[in-house]
C-alpha positions, 0 to 999 in steps of 0.5 A: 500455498508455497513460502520461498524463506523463513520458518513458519510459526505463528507469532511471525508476521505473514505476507500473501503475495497473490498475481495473476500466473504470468506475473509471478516470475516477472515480479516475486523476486524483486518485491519479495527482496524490497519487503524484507529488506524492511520487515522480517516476515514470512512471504507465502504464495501460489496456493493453488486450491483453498484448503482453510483447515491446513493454513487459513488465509485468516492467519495472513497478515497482510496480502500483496497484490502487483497490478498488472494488465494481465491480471485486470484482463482477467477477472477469473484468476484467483487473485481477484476472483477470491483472494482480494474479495476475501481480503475486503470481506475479514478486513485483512490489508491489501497493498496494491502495487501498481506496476504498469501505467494507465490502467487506473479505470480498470484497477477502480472496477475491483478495487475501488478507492483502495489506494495503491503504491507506485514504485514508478511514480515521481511526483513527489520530491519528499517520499520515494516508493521505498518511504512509502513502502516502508511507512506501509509496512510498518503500518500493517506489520508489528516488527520484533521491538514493538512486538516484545513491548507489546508483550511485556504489557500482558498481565500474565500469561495463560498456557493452553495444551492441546493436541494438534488435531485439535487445533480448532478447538484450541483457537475457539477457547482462545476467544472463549477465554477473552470473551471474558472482561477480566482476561482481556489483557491475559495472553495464551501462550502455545506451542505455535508461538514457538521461534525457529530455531528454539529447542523444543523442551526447553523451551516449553518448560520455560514458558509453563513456568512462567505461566500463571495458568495451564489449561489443558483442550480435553478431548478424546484425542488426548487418551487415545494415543501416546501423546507429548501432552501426557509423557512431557506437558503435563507432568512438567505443570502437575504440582508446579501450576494450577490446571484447568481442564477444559472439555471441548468434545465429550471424554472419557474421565476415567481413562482420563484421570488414568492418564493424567493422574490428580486431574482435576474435574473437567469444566465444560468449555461451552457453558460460560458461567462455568467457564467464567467462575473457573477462570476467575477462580484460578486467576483471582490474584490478577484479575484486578487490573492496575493498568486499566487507565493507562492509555500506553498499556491499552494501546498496547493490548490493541495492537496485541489484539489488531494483530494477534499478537499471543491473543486471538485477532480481535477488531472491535476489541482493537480498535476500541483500545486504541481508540481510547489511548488516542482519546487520552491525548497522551500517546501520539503513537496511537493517534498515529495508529488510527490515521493509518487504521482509517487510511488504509483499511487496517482492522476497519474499513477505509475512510479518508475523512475519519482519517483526516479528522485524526491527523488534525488531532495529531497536528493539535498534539504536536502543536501542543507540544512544540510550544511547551517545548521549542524542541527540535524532536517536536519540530520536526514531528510538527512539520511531519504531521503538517505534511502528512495533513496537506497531502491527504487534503489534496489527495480528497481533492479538497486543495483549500485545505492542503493548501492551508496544511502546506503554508502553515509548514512553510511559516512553521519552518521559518520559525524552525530556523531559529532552533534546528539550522543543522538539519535544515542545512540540505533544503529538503524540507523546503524543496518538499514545502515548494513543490507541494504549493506548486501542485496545489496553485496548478490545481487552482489554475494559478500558473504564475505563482505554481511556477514560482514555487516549482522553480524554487523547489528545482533549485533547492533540488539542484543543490541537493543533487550537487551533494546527492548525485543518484539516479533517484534525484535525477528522476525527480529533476526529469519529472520537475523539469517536464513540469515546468516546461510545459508551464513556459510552454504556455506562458510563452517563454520559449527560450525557457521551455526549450532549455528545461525540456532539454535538460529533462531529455538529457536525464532521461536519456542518462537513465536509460544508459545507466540503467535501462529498465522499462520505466526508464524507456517509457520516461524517455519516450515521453521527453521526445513527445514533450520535446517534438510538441515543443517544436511542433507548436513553436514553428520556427524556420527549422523547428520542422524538423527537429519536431519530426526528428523527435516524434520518429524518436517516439514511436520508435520506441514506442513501438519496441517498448510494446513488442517487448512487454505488450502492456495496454499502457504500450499499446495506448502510447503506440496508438497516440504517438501515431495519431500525434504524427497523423496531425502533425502532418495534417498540419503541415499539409502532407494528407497522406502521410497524415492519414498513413498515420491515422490508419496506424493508429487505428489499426494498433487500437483494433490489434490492442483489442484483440490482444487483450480485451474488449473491455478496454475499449476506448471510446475516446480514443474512437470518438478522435480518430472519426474527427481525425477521419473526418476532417481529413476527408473535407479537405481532401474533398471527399464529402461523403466519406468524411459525413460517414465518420461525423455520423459515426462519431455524431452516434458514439457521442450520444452513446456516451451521453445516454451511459453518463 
């Protein structure tokens, strides 16, 4: 295992970037500079061969997995023959980021429901990839403030003296320790804690110092050699604290008590009553706990425990703590902690509707508190958590509900005038409430009102762009724009789509000139498609042409797109664009041409196939082409060819039919 930066130790946060090979040169640097530009945390990768006894993947914090074709094709590389299983199975975080386009149906066979980010997608006129990166993030990773709170909330501190070799035995005390009641809100404290940078001895004595108790790991390995523990730890603990011995493996007391003179009588670390009395025994002035009621002190001994934070990671313990500060109703912070637990899979397993369930208690919290208060924090807490609901409905696919989560936004902002005009001054909250109406009315089928909300949300968007003139507020325009051109496309409205869909056109073909990425390309493509099937179906004296004009546009790029990167997603849209000229053709009675296009599109599936894997295989896909074969072959009059493929497509079809 390889880390690029940073210096390991164990009280840092630890990020597994695990790829397929070919992808690491591709995308390490970039998502390496985006999650550490948000957390401070050490990013590991590449470790070739499994050795758990050098550096356990337990000790991971979080795994970073881009989704790639490469890596999907290939279910025989590490990542997902062994890194992701073993993130599933100890319940450690998985953050998916979906780097190419259309490969949901393969990324389920492995992944399942686990949901991912999509640094391309922009959907969304309220949270960019960077805000969901980093609510993520900081999700799944403590940072530094949060970390020295949780700290503070320890009643004391234990420090456990071990030799290195005995690093096993050190952590097996640890939850030895804890297993008891009273030490659950007693953290260890040992030299893998230490900071970079720190000075070694001084730092050491700082810490026994202000330990209630040393504990020392006895095992052969401490009289067998010199040692830091007998030339340095010990003395520095010997008449300044109390010390507990604790035998891991049999030893030799009399070169013990040799060594580390006035020792006291070892305790056998496997016998728990002797175990339990000698803790309770040295710790007796703190092990009546004045916090125990204290929902903020118990949320953060969860986190402490969630996260391994100077105690060993301790689920159940974790989240029933948290649990519990949530239960109180007096600390949101941890109503807000189980949302993302549940959401994301972070210390439990993943389940929306128990996810859902604590979003709407945290809704009811601020609520609450909103009335008590009329405070604009509160407010804006209110509309947050009221958002935050809508979308986990709508993502369930229960729109009812979102819809319900959204309206109620919308009347709470209008009431939020009255008391907070200066944050509201740029619209962005209600350009976030009218486009998520406008997704939930298209879910309903109800396109009147859905446009409605979409040209309200393009407006407030204008507005914003006026003050906010960034490529980021241009994609978003380019994805609204396409949305509501197709919206007047259907209704009718053809001087309107023309318009929107040219000015959705001109953004994109902006972002390719400023910044020509992949991405920016493949949104362009998919103006000239919107475009040239505008002009298709509109038919207008000249609208021939402008339809060929923009589908050659098209494929052309298309085509350079999948030369360049190779992608299934290229290939797909290479595939389709041909079969999009093959009717387009058809329908303006140029047969040959037509058929030289349904032959393209043919062969780029079959050479797809090849290039990748049969197990992309799209039988849709087949099932058009035999209709496009057919239906060719009937007006061309040559029956017998056209009945082949209807008895080809006729076969793949009940195929389908018998696998559902």
């Amino acid at each position: 295992m390889h880390k690029p930066e940073g210096n390991f130790h164990h009280g840092a946060r630890h990020v597994y970037f695990t790829c397929h090979p070919k992808d690491h040169e591709k995308f390490f640097d970039k998502i390496y500079k985006e999650i550490r530009s948000i957390v401070d945390c050490v990013i590991w990768y590449n470790m070739e061969d499994i050795n758990e006894k050098k550096f356990p993947l337990i000790d991971m914090d979080l795994f970073v997995v881009p989704i790639t074709t490469n890596l999907l094709l290939t279910p025989s590389c590490r990542t997902l023959k062994y890194d992701v299983p073993y993130a599933i199975k100890n319940k450690k975080p998985i953050l998916p980021l979906m780097l190419e386009n259309g490969l949901d149906e393969l990324y389920g066979k492995y992944f399942s429901k686990l949901q991912y980010l999509d640094p391309n997608s922009q959907d969304s006129t309220s949270i960019s990839y960077d805000e969901k990166l980093k609510k993520y993030l900081n999700a799944n990773l403590i940072n530094d403030e949060l970390a020295s709170m949780i700290r503070s909330a320890f009643d004391a501190y234990i420090f456990l003296s071990y030799r290195k070799k005995d690093r096993k035995y050190a952590n097996e005390l640890m939850q030895l320790i804890h297993q008891n009641d009273f030490c659950r809100d007693i953290a260890i404290w040992y030299d893998e804690y230490l900071e970079p940078g720190e000075n070694f001895n001084k730092a050491i004595l700082k810490v026994i110092q202000k330990s209630e108790l040393f504990t020392m790991v006895v095992t052969p390995n401490l009289v067998n050699e010199d040692n830091y523990i007998r030339t340095d730890e010990y003395p520095a603990a010997l008449h300044q604290k109390k010390i507990l011995p604790i035998e891991m493996e049999q030893t030799n007391y009399d070169l013990l008590i040799e060594q580390y003179p006035e020792i006291p009588k070892c305790i056998d670390g496997y016998n728990n009553i002797e175990l339990t009395n000698a803790l309770e025994s040295s710790l007796l002035e703190i092990t009546c706990r004045e916090n125990d009621g204290d929902p903020q002190h118990n949320f953060f001994i969860g986190l402490a425990y969630l996260n391994g934070i100077d105690v060993e990671i301790n689920l159940e313990r974790a989240l029933q703590l948290i649990t519990s500060a949530a239960e109180s109703n007096k600390v949101p912070e941890a109503i807000v902690k189980l949302v993302e637990m549940y959401q994301f899979g972070v210390g439990v397993g993943q389940d929306d509707d128990i996810a859902v369930e604590w979003q709407k208690k945290l809704v009811v919290y601020w609520e609450k508190q909103f009335q008590k208060t009329n405070a604009e924090r509160d407010y804006k807490f209110l509309l947050d958590a009221l958002l935050s609901l809508g979308d986990q409905f709508f993502q369930k696919g229960e729109i009812q509900d979102a819809e319900t989560s959204y309206k109620r936004m919308l009347n709470l902002y209008n009431n939020g005038l009255k008391i907070c005009t200066k944050t509201i001054d740029d619209n962005q909250d209600l350009a976030i409430i009218y486009e998520r109406l406008s997704d939930v009315y298209m879910e309903k089928w109800d396109v009147i009102v859905a446009s409605t909300y979409l040209r309200k949300s393009i407006t407030l968007c204008e507005h914003i762009f006026e003050i906010k003139d960034t490529n980021n507020v241009r994609r978003l325009l380019l994805s609204l724009y396409k949305k509501l051109g197709k919206i007047y496309q259907d209704e009718g409205n053809q001087n309107q789509a023309e318009s929107i869909l040219l000015k959705a056109l001109a953004l994109g073909e902006y972002l390719v000139k400023a910044e020509d990425t992949l991405e920016s390309r493949r949104k362009l493509a998919g103006c000239y498609e919107a475009i040239g099937c505008f002009y298709d179906e509109r038919g207008f004296e000249d609208d021939y042409r402008k339809a060929k004009q923009f589908y050659t546009k098209m494929y052309n790029l298309y085509e350079r797109l999948k030369d360049a990167e190779g992608t299934v997603v290229d290939w797909t849209n290479l595939m389709y664009s041909f079969e999009l000229l093959g009717r387009f053709h058809e329908k303006n009675c140029d047969l040959i041409t037509a058929e030289k296009f349904y032959k393209r599109a043919e062969n780029v599936y079959k050479s797809m196939l090849v290039t990748h894997d049969e197990t992309i295989k799209n039988k849709f896909f087949e099932l058009c082409l035999y209709e496009r074969f057919g239906d060719l072959n009937i007006k061309k009059e040559n029956y017998d060819l056209a009945e082949k493929y209807y008895r080809k497509k006729f076969a793949l079809d009940n195929d389908i039919i018998k696998k559902k």
